[in-house]
VEXRORO-931778 format. One record per residue: residue number from 1; residue in one letter; x, y, z of N, C-alpha, C in turn. Coordinates in nm, 4 decimals, decimal comma. Layout:
BEGIN
<site NUM "a" <X Y Z> <X Y Z> <X Y Z>>
...
***
This chain:
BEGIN
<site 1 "x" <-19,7480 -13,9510 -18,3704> <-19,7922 -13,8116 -18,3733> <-19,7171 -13,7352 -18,4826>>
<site 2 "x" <-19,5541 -13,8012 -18,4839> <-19,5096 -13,6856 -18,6121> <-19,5700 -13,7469 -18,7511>>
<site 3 "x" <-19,6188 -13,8353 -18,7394> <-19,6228 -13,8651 -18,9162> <-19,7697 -13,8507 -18,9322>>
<site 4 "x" <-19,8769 -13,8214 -18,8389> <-20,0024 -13,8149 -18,8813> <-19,9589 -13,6075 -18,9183>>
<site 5 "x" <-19,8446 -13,5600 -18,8377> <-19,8480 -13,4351 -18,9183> <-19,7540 -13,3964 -18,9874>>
<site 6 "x" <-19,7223 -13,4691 -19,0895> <-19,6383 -13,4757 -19,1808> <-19,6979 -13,3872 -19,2759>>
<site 7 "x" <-19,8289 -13,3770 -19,2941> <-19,8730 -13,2952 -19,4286> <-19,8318 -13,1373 -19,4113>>
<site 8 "x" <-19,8291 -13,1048 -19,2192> <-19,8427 -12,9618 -19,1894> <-19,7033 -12,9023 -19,2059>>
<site 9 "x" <-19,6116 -13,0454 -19,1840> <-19,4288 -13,0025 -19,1636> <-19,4303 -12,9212 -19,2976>>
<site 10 "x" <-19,4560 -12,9774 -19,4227> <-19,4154 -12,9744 -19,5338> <-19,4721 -12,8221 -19,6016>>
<site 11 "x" <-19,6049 -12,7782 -19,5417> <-19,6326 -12,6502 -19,5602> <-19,5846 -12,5437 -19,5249>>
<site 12 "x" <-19,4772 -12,4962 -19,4351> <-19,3370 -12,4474 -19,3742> <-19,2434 -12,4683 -19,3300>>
<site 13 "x" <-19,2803 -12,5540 -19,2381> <-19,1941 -12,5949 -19,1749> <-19,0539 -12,7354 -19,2392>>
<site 14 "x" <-18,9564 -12,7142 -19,2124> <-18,8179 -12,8120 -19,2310> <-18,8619 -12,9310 -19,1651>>
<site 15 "x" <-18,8165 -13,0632 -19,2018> <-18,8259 -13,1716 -19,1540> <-18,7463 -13,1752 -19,0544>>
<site 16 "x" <-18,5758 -13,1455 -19,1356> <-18,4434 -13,1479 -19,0562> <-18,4386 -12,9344 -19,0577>>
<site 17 "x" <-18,4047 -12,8757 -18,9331> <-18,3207 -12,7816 -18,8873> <-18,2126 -12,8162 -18,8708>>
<site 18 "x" <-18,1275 -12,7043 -18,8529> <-18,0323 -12,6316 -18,7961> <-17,9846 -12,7035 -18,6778>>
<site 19 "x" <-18,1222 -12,6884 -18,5727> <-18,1400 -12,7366 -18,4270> <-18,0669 -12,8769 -18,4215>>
<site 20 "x" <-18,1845 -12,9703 -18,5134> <-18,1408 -13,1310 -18,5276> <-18,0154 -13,1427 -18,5586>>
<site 21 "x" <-17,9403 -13,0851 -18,6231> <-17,8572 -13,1472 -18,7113> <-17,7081 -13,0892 -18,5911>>
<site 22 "x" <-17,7242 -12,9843 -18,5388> <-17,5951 -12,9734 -18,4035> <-17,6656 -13,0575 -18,3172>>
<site 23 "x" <-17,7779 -13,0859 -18,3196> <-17,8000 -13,2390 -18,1892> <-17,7480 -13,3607 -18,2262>>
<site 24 "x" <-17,7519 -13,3899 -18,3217> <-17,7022 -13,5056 -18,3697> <-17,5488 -13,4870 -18,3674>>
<site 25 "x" <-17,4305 -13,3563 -18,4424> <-17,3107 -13,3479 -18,4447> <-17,3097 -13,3741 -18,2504>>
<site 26 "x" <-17,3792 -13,3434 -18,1683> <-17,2939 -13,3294 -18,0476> <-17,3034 -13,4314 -17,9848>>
<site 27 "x" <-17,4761 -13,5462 -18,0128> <-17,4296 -13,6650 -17,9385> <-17,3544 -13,7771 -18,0210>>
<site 28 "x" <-17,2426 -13,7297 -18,1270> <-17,1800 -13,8769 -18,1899> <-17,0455 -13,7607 -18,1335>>
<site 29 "x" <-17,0169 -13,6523 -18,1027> <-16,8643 -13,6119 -18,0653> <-16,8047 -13,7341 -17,9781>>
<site 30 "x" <-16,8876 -13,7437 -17,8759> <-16,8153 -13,8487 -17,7581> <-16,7903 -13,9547 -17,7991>>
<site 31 "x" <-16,8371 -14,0334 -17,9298> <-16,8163 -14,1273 -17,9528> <-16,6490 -14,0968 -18,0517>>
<site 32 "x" <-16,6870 -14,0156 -18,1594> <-16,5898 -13,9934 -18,2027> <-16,4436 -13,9361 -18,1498>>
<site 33 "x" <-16,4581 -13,8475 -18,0361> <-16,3571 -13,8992 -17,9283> <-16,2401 -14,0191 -17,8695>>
<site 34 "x" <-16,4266 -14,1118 -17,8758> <-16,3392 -14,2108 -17,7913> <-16,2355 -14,2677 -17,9322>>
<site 35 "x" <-16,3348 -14,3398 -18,0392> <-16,2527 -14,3716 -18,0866> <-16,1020 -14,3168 -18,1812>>
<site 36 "x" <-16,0778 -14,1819 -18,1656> <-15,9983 -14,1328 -18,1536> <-15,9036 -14,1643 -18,0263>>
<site 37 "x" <-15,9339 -14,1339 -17,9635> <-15,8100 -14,2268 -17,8257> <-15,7976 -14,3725 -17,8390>>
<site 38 "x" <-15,9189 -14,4612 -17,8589> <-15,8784 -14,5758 -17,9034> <-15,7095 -14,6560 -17,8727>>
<site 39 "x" <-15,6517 -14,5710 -17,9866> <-15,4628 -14,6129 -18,0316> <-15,4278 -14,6530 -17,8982>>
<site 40 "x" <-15,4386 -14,5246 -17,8148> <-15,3396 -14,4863 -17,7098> <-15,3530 -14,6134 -17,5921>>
<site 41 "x" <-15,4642 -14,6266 -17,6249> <-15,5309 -14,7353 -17,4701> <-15,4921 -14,8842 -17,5792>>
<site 42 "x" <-15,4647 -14,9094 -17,6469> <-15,4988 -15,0087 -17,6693> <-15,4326 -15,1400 -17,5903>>
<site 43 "x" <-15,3344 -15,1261 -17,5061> <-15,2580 -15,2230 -17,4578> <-15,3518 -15,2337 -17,3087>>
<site 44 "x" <-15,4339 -15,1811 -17,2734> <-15,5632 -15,1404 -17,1529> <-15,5817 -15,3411 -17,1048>>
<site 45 "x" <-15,5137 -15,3743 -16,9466> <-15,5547 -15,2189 -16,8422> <-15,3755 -15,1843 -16,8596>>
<site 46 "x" <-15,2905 -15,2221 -16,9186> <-15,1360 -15,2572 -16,9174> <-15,0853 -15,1598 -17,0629>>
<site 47 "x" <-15,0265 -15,0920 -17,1009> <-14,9624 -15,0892 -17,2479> <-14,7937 -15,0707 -17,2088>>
<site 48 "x" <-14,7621 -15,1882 -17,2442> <-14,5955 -15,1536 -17,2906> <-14,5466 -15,1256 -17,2963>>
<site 49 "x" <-14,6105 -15,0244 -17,3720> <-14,4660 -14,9652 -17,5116> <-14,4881 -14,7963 -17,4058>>
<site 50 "x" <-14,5311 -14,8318 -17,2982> <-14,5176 -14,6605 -17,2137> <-14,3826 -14,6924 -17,0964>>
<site 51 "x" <-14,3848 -14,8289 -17,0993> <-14,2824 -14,8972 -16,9315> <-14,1494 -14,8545 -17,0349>>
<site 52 "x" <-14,0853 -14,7733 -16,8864> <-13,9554 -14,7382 -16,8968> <-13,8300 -14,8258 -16,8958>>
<site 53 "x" <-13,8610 -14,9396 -17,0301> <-13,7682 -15,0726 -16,9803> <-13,6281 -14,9901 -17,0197>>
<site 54 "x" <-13,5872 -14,9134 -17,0965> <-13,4654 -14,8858 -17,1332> <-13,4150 -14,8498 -17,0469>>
<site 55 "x" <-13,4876 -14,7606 -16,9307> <-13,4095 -14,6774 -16,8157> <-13,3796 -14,8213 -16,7242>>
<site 56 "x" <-13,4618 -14,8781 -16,7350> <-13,4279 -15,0092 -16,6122> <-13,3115 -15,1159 -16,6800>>
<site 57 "x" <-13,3228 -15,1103 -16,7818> <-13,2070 -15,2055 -16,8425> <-13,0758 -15,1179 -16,8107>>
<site 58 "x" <-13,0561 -14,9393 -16,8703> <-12,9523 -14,9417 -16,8394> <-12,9245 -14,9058 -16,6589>>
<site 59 "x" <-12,9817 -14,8824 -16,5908> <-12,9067 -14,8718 -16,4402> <-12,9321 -15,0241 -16,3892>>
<site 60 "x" <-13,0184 -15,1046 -16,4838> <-12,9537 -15,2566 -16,3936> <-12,7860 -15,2693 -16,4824>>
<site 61 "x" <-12,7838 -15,2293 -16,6109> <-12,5992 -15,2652 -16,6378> <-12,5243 -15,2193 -16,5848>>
<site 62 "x" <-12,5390 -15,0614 -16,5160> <-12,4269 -14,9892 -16,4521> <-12,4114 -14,9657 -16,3309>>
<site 63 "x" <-12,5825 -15,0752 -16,2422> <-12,5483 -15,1005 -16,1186> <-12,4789 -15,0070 -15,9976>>
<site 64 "x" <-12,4774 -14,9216 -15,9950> <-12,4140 -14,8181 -15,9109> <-12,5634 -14,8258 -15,7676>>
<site 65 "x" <-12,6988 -14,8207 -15,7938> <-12,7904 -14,7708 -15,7143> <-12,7804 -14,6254 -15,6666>>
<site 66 "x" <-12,8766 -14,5877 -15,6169> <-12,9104 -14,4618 -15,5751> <-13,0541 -14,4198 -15,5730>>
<site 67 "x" <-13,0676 -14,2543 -15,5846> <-13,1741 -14,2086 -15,5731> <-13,2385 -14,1735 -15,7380>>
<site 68 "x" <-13,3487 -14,2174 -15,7351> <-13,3817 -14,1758 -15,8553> <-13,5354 -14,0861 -15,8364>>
<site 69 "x" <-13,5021 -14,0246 -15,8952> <-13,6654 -13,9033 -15,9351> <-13,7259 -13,9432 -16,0583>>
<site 70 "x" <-13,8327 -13,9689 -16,0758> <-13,9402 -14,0300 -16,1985> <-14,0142 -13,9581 -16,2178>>
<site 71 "x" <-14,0817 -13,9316 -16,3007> <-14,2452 -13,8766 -16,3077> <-14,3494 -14,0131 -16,2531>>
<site 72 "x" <-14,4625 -13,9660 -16,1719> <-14,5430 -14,0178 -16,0618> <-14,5838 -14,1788 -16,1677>>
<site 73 "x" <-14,5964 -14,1174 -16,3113> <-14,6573 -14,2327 -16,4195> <-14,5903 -14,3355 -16,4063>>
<site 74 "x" <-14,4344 -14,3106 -16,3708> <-14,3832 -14,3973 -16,4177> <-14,3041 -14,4907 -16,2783>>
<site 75 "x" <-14,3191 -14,4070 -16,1816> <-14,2441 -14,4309 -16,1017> <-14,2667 -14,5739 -15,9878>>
<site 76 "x" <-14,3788 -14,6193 -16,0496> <-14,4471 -14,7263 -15,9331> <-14,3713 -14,8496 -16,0650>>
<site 77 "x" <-14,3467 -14,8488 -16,1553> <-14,3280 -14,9299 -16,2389> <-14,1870 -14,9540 -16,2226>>
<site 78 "x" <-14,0859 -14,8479 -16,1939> <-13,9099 -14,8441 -16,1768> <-13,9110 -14,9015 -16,0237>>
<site 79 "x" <-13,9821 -14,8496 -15,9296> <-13,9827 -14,9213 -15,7851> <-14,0343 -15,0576 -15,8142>>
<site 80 "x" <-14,1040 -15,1298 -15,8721> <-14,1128 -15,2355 -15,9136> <-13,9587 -15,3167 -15,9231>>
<site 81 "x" <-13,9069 -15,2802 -16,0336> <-13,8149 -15,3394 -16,1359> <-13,6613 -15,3235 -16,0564>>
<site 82 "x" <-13,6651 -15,2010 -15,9812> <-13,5434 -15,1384 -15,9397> <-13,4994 -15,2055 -15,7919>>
<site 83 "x" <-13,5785 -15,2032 -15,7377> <-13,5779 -15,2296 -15,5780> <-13,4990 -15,3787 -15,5115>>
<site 84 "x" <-13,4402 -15,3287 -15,4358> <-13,3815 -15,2597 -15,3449> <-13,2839 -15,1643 -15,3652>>
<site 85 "x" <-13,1858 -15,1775 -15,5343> <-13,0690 -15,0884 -15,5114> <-13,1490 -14,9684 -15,5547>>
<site 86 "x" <-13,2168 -14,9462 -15,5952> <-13,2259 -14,7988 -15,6154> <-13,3847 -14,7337 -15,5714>>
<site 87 "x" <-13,3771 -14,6007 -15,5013> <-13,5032 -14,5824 -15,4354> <-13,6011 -14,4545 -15,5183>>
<site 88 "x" <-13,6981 -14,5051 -15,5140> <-13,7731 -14,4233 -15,6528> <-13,7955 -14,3095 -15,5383>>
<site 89 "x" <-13,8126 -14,1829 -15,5501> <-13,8781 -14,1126 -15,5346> <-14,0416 -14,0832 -15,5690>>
<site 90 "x" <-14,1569 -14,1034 -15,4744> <-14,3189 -14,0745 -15,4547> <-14,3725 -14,1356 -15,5986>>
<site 91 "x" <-14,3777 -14,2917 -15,5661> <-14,4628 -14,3726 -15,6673> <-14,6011 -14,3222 -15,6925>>
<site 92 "x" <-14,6639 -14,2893 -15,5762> <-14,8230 -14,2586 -15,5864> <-14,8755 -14,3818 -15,5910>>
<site 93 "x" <-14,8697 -14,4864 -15,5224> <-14,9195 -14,6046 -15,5460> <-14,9914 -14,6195 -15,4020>>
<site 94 "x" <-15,0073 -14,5854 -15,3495> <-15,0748 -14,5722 -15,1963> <-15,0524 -14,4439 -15,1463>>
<site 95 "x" <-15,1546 -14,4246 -15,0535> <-15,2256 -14,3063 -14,9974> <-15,0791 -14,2026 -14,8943>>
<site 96 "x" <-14,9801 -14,2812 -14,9076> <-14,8842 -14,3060 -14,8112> <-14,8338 -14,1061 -14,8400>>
<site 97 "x" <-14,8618 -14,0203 -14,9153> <-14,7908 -13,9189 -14,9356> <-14,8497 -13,8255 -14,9053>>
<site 98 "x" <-14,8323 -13,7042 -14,8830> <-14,9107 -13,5881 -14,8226> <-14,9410 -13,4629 -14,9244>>
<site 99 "x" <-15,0037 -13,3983 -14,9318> <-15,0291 -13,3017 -15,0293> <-14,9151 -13,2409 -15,1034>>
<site 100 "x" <-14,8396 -13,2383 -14,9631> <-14,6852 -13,1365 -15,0027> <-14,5604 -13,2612 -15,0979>>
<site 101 "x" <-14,5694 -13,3821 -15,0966> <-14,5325 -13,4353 -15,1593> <-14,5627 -13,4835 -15,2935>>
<site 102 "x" <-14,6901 -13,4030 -15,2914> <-14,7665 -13,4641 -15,4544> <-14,7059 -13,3185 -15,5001>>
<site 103 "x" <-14,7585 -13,1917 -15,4671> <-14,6826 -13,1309 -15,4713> <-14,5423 -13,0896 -15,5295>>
<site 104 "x" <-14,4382 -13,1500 -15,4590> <-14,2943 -13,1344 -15,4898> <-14,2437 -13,2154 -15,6257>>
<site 105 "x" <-14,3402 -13,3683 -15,6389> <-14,2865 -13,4227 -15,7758> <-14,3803 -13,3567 -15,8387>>
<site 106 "x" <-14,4586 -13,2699 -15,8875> <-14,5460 -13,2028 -15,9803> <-14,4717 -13,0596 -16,0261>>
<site 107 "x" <-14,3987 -13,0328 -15,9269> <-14,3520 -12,8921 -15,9673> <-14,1960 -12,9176 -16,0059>>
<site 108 "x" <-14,1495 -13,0334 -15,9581> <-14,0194 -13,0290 -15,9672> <-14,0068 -13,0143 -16,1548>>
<site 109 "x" <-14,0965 -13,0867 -16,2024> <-14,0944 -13,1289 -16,3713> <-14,1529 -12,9753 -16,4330>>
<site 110 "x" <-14,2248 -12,8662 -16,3443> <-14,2762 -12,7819 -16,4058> <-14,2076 -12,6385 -16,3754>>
<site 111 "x" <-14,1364 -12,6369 -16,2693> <-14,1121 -12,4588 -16,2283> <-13,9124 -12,4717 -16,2096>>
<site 112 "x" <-13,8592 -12,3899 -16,1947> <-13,7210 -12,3799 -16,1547> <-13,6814 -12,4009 -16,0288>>
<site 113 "x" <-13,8351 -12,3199 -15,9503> <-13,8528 -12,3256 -15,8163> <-13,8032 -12,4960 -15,7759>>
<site 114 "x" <-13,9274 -12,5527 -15,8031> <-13,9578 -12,6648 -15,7394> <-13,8307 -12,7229 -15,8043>>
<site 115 "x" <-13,7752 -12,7416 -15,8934> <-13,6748 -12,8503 -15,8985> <-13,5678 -12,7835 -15,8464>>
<site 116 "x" <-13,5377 -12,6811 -15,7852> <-13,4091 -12,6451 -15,7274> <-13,4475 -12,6853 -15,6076>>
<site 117 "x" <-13,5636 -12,6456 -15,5291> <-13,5699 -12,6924 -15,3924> <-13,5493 -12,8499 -15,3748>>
<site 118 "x" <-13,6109 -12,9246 -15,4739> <-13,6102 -13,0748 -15,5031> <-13,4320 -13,1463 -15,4765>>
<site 119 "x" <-13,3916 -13,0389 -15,5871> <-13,2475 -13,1313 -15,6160> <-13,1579 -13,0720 -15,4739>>
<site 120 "x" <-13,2258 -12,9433 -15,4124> <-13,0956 -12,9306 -15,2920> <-13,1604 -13,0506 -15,1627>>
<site 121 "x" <-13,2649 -13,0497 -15,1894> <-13,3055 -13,1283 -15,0683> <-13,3187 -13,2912 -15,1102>>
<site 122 "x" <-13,3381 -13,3356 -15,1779> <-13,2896 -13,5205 -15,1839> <-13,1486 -13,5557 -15,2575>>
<site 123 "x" <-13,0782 -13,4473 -15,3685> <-12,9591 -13,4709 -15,4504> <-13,0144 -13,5776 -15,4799>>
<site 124 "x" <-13,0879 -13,6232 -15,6332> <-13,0878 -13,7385 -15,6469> <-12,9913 -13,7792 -15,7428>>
<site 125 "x" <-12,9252 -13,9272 -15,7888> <-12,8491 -13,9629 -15,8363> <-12,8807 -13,9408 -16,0070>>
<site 126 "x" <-12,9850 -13,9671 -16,0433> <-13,0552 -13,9952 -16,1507> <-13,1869 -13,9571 -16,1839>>
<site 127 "x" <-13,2439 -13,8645 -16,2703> <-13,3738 -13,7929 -16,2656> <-13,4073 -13,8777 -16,4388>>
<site 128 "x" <-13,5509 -13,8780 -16,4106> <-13,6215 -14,0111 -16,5105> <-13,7192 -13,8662 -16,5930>>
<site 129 "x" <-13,6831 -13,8109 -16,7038> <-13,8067 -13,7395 -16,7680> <-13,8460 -13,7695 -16,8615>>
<site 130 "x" <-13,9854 -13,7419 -16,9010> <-14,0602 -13,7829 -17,0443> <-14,0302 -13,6777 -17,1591>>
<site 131 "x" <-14,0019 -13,7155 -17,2357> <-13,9407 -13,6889 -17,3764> <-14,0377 -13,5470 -17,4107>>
<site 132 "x" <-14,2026 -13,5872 -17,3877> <-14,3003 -13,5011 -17,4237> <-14,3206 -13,3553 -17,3648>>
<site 133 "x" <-14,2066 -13,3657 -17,2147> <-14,1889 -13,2739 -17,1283> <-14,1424 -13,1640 -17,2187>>
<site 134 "x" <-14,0614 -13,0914 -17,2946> <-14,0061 -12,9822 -17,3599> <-13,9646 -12,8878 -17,2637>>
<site 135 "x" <-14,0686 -12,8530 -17,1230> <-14,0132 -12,7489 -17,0799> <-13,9190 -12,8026 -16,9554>>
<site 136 "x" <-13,8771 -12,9323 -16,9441> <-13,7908 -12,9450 -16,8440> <-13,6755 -12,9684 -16,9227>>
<site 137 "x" <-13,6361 -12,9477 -17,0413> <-13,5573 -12,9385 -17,1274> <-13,4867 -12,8176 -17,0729>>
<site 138 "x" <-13,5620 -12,6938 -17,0650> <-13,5186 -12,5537 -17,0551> <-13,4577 -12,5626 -16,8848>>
<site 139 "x" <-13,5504 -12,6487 -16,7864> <-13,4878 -12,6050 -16,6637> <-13,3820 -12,6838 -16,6220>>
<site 140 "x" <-13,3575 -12,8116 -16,6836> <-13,2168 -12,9178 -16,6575> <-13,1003 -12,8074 -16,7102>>
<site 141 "x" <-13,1102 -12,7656 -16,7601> <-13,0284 -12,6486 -16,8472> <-12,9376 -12,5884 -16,6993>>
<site 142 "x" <-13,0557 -12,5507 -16,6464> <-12,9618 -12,4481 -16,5452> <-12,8859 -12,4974 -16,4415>>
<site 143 "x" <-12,9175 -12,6869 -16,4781> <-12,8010 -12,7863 -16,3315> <-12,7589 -12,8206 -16,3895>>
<site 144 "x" <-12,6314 -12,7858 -16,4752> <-12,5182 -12,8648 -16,5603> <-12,4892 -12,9777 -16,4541>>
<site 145 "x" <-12,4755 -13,0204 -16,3641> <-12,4753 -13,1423 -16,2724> <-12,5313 -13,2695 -16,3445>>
<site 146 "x" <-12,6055 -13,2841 -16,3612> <-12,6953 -13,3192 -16,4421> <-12,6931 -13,3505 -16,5720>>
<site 147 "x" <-12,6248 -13,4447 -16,6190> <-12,6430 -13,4498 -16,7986> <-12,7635 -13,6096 -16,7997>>
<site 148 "x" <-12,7257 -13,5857 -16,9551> <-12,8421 -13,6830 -17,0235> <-12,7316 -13,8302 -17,0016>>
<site 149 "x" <-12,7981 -13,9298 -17,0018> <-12,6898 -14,0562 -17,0197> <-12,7352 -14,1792 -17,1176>>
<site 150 "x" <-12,9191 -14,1344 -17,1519> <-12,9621 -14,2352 -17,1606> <-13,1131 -14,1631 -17,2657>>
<site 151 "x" <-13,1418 -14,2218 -17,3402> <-13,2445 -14,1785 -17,4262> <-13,2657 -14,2953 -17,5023>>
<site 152 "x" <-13,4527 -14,3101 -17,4614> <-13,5218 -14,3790 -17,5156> <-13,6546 -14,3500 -17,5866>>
<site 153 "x" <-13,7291 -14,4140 -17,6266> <-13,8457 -14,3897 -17,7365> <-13,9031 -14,2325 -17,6420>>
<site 154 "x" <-13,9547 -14,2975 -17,5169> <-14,0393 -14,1613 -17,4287> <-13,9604 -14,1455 -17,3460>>
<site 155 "x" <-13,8838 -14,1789 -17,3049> <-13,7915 -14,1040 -17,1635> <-13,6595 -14,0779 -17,2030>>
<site 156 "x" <-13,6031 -14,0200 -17,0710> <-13,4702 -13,9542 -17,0982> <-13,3991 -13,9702 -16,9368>>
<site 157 "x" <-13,2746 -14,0309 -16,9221> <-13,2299 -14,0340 -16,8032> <-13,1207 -13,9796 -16,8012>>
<site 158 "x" <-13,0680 -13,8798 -16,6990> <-12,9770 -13,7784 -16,6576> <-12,8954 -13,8425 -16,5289>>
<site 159 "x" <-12,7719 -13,8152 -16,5215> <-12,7366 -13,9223 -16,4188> <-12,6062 -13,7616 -16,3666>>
<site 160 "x" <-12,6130 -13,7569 -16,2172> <-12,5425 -13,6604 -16,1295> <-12,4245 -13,7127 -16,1297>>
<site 161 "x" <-12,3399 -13,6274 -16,2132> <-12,1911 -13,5853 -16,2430> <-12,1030 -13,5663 -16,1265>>
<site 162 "x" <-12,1481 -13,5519 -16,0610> <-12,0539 -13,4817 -15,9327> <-12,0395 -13,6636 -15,8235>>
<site 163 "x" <-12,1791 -13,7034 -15,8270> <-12,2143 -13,8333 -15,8109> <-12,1263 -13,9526 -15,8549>>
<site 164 "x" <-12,1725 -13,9422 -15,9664> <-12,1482 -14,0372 -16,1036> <-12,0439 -14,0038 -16,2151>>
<site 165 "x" <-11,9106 -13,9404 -16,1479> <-11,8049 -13,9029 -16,2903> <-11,7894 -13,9770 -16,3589>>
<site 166 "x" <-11,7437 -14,0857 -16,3307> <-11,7083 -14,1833 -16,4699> <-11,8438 -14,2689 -16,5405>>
<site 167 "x" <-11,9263 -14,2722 -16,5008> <-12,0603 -14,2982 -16,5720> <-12,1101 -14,1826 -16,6684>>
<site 168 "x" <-12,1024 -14,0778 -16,6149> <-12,1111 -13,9526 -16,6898> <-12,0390 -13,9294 -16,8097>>
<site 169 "x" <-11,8803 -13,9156 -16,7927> <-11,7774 -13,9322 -16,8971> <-11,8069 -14,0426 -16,9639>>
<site 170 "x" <-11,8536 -14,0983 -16,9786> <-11,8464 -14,2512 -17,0256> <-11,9668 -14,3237 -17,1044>>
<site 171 "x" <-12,1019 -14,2755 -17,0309> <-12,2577 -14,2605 -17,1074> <-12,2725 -14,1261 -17,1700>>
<site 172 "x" <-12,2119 -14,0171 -17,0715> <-12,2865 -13,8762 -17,1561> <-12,3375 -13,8823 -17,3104>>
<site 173 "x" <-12,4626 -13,8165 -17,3051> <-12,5185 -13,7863 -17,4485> <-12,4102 -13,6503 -17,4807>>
<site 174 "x" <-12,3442 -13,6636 -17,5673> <-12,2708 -13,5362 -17,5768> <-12,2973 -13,4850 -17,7742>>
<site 175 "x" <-12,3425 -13,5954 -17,7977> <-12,3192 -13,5821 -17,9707> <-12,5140 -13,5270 -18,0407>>
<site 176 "x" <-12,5611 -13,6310 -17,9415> <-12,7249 -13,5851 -17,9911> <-12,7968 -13,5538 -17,9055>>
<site 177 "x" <-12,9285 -13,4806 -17,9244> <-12,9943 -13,4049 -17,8446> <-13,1118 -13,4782 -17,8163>>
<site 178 "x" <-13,0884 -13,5432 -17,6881> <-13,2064 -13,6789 -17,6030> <-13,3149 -13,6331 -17,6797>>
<site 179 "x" <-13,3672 -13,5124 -17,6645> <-13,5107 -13,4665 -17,7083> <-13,5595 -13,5155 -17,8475>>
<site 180 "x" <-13,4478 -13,4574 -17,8939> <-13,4869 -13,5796 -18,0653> <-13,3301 -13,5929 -18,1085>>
<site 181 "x" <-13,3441 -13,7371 -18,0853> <-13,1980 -13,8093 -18,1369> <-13,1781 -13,7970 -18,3062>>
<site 182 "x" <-13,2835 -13,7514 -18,3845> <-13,2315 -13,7509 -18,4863> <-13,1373 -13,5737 -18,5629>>
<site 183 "x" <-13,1454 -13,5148 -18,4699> <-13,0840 -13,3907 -18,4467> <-12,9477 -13,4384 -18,3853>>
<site 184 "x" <-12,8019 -13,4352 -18,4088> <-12,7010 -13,4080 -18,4206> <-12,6354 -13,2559 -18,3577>>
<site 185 "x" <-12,6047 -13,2224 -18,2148> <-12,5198 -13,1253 -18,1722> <-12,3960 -13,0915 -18,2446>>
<site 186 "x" <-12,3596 -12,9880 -18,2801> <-12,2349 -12,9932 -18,3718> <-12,1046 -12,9242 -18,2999>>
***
C-alpha cells in the first residue's frame, strides 16, 4: 500500500518526519542502554572484581572475630567466607528478616539517625562500606570509635577502637584518605 502511493508522498508530503525519526531514536535507546551496562555485568551471573576479598583476607589475618555490619550486596558473600568467627549482620539471602530490619541496614549507610541507633544497639566490631558511598564518609565522622583499618579497590573497613585498640593503633589508616588513597592527609 505505501509504495503504490509513493507518487502522492512526494507531492507534499515527507517520506521520513520528525514523528519517524524520534520513533526510531526511542526504540534503539533500550538497546543502547543495555549495551552501555554491558562492562558492569560482564562477570554475570558472578563478577569478581565486586567480592570483598580484601576485607576477608584481612580479618581472616587478624582473626580477632566479631560483629560485622556490611552493606546487604555484600554481606551474604562475607557470611559465606567469614563464618563461624565472625557474624555478618542481615545478609538478605532468605526471607528470614522483617521490614524493620531491611530497614535498619538501609538507613544505617544513609541517615545519622539510623546508624546511631544501629551502632548503640548491636556495637559492631567492624563496619564494611562501599567506597561509592561518599555520604557515609560524612556520618563515620561523628563516631571517632570507629576508624578506617583497611581500604580496598570498592570497600573500606573500620574496625571499633574501644573494641579493637591494638588493631586500631596498629592498622589505622592515619596517613591516606580510604576514600581515595591517592590523596595523602597531611
Amino acid at each position: 500500500h505505501f509504495v503504490a502511493r509513493m507518487d502522492t508522498l512526494k507531492n507534499g508530503r515527507q517520506i521520513v518526519s520528525v514523528v519517524h525519526v524520534l520513533m526510531a531514536v526511542v526504540m534503539v535507546l533500550p538497546f543502547a542502554d543495555m549495551v552501555r551496562r554491558l562492562p558492569e555485568h560482564a562477570g554475570y551471573p558472578h563478577d569478581s572484581r565486586k567480592e570483598p576479598t580484601g576485607i576477608i583476607r584481612f580479618l581472616e589475618q587478624v582473626n580477632t572475630g566479631g560483629k560485622l555490619m556490611a552493606p546487604p550486596s555484600q554481606s551474604g558473600f562475607l557470611h559465606w567466607k567469614l563464618h563461624p568467627d565472625y557474624t555478618v549482620h542481615n545478609d538478605l539471602q532468605m526471607s528470614l528478616f522483617s521490614d524493620l530490619d531491611l530497614y535498619t541496614v538501609f538507613s544505617f549507610y544513609r541517615s545519622q539517625n539510623g546508624l546511631a541507633n544501629t551502632l548503640g544497639q548491636y556495637r559492631p566490631d567492624y563496619i564494611a562500606a562501599e567506597k561509592k558511598n561518599g555520604g557515609f564518609r560524612k556520618l563515620i565522622k561523628e563516631h571517632p570509635e570507629y576508624v578506617p583499618v583497611f581500604a580496598g579497590d570498592m570497600q573500606i573497613l573500620y574496625a571499633n577502637k574501644e573494641l579493637h585498640p591494638e588493631l586500631a593503633d596498629r592498622h589505622g589508616l592515619k596517613l591516606v584518605d580510604p576514600f581515595s588513597l591517592a590523596e595523602v592527609n597531611k
